[in-house]
N, C-alpha and C positions, 0 to 999 in steps of 0.2 A: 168292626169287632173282629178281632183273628179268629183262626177258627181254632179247633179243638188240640190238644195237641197229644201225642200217643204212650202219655202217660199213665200208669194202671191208677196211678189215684190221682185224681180233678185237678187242676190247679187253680186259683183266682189271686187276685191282686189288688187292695185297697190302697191308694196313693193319698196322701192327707197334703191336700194345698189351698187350703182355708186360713192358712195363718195371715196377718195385716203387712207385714213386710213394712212397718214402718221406717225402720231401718236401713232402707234403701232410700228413703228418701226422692224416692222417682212417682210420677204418676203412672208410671207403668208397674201392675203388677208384678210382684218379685218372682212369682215362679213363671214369666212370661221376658223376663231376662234371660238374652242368648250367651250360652256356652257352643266355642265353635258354632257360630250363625245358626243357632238352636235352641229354641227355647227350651230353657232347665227341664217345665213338664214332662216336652215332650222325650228328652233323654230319658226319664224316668217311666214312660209310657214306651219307651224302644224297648226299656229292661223287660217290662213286663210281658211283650209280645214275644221278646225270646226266650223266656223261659216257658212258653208253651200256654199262659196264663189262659182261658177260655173265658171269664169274666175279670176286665177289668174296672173297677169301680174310682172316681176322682174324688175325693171331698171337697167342694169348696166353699166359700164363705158368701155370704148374700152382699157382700159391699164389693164383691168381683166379676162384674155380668162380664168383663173381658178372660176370662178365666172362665167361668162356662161357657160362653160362646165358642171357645180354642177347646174344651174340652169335646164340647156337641158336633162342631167340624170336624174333628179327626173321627172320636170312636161314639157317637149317639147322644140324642136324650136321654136314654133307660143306662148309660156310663154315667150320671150326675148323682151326687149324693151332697146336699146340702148340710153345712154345721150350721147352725143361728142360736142362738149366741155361743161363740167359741168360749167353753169352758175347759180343755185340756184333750191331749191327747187321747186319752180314751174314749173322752165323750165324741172326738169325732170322726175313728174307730165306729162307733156305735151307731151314728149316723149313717154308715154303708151299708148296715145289717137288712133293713128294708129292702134295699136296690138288690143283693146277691139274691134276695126270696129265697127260691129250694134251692139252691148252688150246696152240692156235698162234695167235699173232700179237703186240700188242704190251701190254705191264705195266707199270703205273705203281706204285711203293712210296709211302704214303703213311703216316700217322702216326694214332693215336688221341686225342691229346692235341694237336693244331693245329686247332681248332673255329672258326675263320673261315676257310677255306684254300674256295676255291669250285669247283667246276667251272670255269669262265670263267678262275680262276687255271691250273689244272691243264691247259688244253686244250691249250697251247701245246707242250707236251713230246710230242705225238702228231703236229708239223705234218714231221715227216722218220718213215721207216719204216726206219729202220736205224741202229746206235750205239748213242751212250747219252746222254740227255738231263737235266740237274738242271734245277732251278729255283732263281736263285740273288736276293738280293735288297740293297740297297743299305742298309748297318746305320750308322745312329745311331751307334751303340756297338757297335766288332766285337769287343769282349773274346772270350769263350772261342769263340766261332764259327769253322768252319772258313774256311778263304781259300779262294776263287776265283780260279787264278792263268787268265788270260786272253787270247788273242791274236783281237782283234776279238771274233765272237761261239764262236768257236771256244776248247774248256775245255783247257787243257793239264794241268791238276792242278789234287788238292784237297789240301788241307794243313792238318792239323789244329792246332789255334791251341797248343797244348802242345809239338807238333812244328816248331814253324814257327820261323825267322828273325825279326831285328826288320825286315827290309824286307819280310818277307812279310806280318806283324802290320799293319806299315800300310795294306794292302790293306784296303777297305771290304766290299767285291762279296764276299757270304759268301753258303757254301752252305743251304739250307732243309732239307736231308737230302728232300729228294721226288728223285724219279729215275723215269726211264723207261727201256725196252728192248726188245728182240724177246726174247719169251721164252728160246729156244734159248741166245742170248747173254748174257744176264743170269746163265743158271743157270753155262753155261761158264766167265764168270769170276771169278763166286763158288767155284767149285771151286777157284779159284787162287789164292785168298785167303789169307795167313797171319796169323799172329795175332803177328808181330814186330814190335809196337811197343809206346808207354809205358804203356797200360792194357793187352797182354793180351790184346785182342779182336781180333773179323774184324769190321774196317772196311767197311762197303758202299760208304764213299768210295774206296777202293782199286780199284774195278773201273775205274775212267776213266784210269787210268795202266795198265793191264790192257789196254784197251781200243787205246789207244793203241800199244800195242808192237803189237799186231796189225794196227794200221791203220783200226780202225773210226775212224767219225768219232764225237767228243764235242763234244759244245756246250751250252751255256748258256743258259737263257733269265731273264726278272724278273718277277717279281712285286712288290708293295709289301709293304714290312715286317709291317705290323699283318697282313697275309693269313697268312703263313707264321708266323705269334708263336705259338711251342708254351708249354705252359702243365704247371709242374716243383711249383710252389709255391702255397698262396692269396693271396697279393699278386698272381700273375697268372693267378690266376681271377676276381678280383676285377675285374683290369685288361682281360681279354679279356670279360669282361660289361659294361664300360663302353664298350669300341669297339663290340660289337656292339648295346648300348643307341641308342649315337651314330646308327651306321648306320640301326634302322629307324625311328629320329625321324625323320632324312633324307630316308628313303625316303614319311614319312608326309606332310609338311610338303608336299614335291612331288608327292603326289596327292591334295591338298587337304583333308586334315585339319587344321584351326584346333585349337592348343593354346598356350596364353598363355603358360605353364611349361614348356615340353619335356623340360627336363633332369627333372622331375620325376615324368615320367612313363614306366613302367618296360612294355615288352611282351614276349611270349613270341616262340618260333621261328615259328610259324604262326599268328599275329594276323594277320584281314581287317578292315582298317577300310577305310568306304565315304567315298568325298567328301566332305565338307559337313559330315563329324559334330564336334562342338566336343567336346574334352576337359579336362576340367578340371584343374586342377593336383593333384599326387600322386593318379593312377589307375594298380594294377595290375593286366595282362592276363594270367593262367595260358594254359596251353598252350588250345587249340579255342575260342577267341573269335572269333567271327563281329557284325559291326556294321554295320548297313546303312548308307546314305547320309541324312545328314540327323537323326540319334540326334543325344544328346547325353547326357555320360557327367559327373555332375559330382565333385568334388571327393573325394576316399579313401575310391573304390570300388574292390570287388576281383571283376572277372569269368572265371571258367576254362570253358569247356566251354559257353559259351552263347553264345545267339542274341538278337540285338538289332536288331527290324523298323525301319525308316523313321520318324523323327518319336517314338520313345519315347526316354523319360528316365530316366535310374538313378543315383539318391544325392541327395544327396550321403552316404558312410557306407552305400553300398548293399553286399550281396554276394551275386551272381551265383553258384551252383554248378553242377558240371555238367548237364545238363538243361533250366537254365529255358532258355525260350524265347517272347521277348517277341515279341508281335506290333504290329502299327503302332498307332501314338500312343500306347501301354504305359505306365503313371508306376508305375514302382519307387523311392520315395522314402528317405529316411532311416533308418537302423537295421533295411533289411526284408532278409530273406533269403528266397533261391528255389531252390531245388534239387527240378529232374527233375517243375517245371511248364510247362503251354504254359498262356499268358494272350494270350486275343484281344483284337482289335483295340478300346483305348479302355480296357481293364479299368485299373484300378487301386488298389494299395495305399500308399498314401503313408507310412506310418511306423511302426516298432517291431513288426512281423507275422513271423512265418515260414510260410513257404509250403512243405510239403516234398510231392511225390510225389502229383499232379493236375492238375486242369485248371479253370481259372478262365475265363467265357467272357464275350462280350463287353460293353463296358461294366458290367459286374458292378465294387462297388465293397466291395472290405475295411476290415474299419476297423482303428482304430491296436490295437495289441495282440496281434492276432486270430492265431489258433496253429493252423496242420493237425496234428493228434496223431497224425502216420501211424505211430508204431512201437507196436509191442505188448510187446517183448521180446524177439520173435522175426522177427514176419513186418514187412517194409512195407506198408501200404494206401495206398489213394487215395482224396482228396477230389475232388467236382466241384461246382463253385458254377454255375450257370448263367449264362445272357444275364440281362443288366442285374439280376442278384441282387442285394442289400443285406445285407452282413454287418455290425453293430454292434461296435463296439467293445468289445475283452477277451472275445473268443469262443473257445470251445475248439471245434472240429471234429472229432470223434475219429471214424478212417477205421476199415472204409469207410465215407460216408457222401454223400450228394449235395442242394445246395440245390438246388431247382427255379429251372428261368428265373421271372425277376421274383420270388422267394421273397423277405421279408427274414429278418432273423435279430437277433434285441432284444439288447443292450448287455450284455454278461456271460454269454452262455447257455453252458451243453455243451452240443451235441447230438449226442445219436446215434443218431439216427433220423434216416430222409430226410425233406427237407421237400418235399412237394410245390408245386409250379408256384403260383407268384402268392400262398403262405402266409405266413402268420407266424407262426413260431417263439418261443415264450419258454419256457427252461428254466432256470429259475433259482429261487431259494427266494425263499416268499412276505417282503414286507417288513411288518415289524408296528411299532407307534410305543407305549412307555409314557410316558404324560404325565408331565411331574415327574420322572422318574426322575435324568436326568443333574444336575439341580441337586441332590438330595437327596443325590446320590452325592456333589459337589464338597465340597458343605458337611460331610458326615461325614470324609472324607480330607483337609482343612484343618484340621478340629480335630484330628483323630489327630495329624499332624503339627507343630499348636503343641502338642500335649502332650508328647509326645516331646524336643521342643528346649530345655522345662525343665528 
């Protein structure tokens, strides 16, 4: 649960992700679909933690124990509010009233399936402390959207586009379904809500004509379309990964990240890339990518969960797992894998290696091939190659095991056994030479072969 945050009036956040997401068509819940290697929710749970939110409540549906368990993991059991049987937005709105108990001050309804929706978007419906505030947004295309019927900034009605007029269809200004309230007021005319119209349901848009007969004030505020673009189907999962792709090219490009290819380069929710670093065309970032200033990342590498000092280089064909962690001037080259190594400053593998679960220290050089054998079957170990160590090419390491600083390691060995400091290692079977042999063999296997073809 975040903690409080130093706003004179309360703030809470009701996030509604009870809906079937049939339409996805996946056995994975829809709001447990990642935007930017993130599941929708929890976008929608980052909003609510920035805007200072002190309770935030989930709705979800009883046919999504993957959905509360994601909920229960991040922010609690006392964060769950179940809807059964989904009857409409209001009703599961209504559903949270129990979980907030004495929670006073003001609530914002948000959605689990609107994964670009920001804080910075959301703020705006908190800047009056009484009524009831939407977010309404300017539609391209207002097909099935409700209206925003308007007088200046002031909301007269929302009108659901089923329900609506052809003079009201032409209205653009359509609602995002986000809403805000004093809680007291919110729950009050949700109680007033009835379920008489063309689906059946209790409308949460209903409470602003609710509102209004009592005299509260309603008003409207905007956001840009793409912010509020709730996501029903995978075409617009697809589509809300491409604006949010767009976005942190945007964001990168403007703090000095060099990438030649932009569009082809794909990052997660919480990718840090530092200044100066040049990316090469088709690189992807999984979630905990950290890249200092002045890296350079080339061409269809894939980095999740790692760290990348100043000045080092990774790929082209490189993959980062979580763990590695390069240190300054680092060459991670071609075809090498690193998972859950730190490699000091200068060390280098340049191609076809896997590095799993150790520590390579500095300027120590791997050669092509070379395999940390850290599984058993059961357990993980760890390799440790020292300062300016030499591993040979086509080495097996089998963990634990540790090369000495300045050790080398001869061209094919297993070892397992520690090499001490400044040694050389050769484990490998002796080579023996029979004179003659291969010719004597050619020429027997040529004649067999013309005999045969008579």
């Amino acid at each position: 649960m975040t903690a409080p945050h130093p706003h004179s009036h309360p703030r809470a956040a009701i996030i509604l992700a009870a809906g079937q997401g049939t339409r996805m068509k996946s056995p994975l819940p829809k709001v447990l679909h990642p935007v930017g290697a993130r599941a929708m929710l929890d976008h929608a749970i980052d909003a609510a933690e920035a805007l200072g939110c002190e309770r935030i409540v989930v709705v979800v549906g009883s046919h999504s124990p993957e959905v509360r368990a994601h909920v229960e993991k991040r922010l609690g059991a006392d964060s769950i509010a179940v809807q059964d049987p989904p009857l409409g937005t209001g009703h599961a709105v209504r559903a949270a009233e129990a979980v907030l108990g004495d929670f006073i001050g003001q609530v914002v309804v948000t959605y689990g399936d609107v994964p670009l929706l920001k804080a910075a978007d959301i703020e705006p419906v908190f800047a009056t402390h009484e009524g009831v505030t939407v977010i309404g947004f300017e539609a391209r295309d207002p097909g099935a959207y409700g209206r925003l019927i308007l007088d200046g900034d002031s909301l007269l009605a929302i009108t659901e586009a089923k329900e609506a007029s052809a003079d009201v269809l032409a209205i653009t200004a359509c609602n995002s379904g986000v809403m805000a309230a004093p809680v007291g007021l919110l729950f009050e005319l949700l109680a007033e809500v009835t379920n008489d119209n063309a689906k059946g349901e209790y409308y949460l848009t209903d409470v602003v004509e609710l509102a209004r007969k009592r005299g509260a004030p309603t008003r409207a505020v905007f956001a840009a379309e793409d912010s509020v673009m709730g996501v029903n189907a995978q075409a617009e999962l697809a589509q809300a990964e491409a604006l949010f792709q767009k976005t942190q090219r945007e964001h990168f490009l403007a703090q000095g990240v060099t990438m030649s290819a932009p569009d082809t380069v794909h990052f997660a929710w919480d990718t840090d890339i530092g200044a100066g670093t040049t990316i090469e065309p088709f690189v992807v970032f999984g979630p905990g990518a950290v890249v200092a200033e002045g890296a350079r990342i080339r061409s269809f590498s894939h980095i999740e969960g790692a760290k990348v000092a100043t000045g080092a280089e990774v790929g082209p064909y490189a993959r980062l797992r979580p763990g590695a962690d390069l240190g300054d001037g680092v060459k991670v080259g071609n075809f090498v894998e690193v998972k859950n190594v730190r490699m000091d400053a200068g060390a280098k593998a340049n191609h076809l290696a896997y590095l799993g679960d150790g520590h390579v220290g500095a300027k120590a050089n791997i050669g092509a091939g070379t395999i940390f054998c850290n599984y058993d079957g059961f357990f993980k170990h760890r390799t440790t190659v020292g300062e300016g160590a030499f591993v040979g090419s086509n080495s097996s390491l089998v963990a634990p095991v540790t090369i000495g600083a300045g050790a080398m390691v001869g061209s094919g060995s297993v070892v397992t056994k520690d090499v001490a400091p400044g040694d050389l290692a050769l484990a490998r079977g002796q080579q023996t030479a029979k004179p003659g042999w291969a010719a004597r063999f050619m020429e027997t296997m040529r004649a067999k072969k013309a005999a045969k073809s008579q």
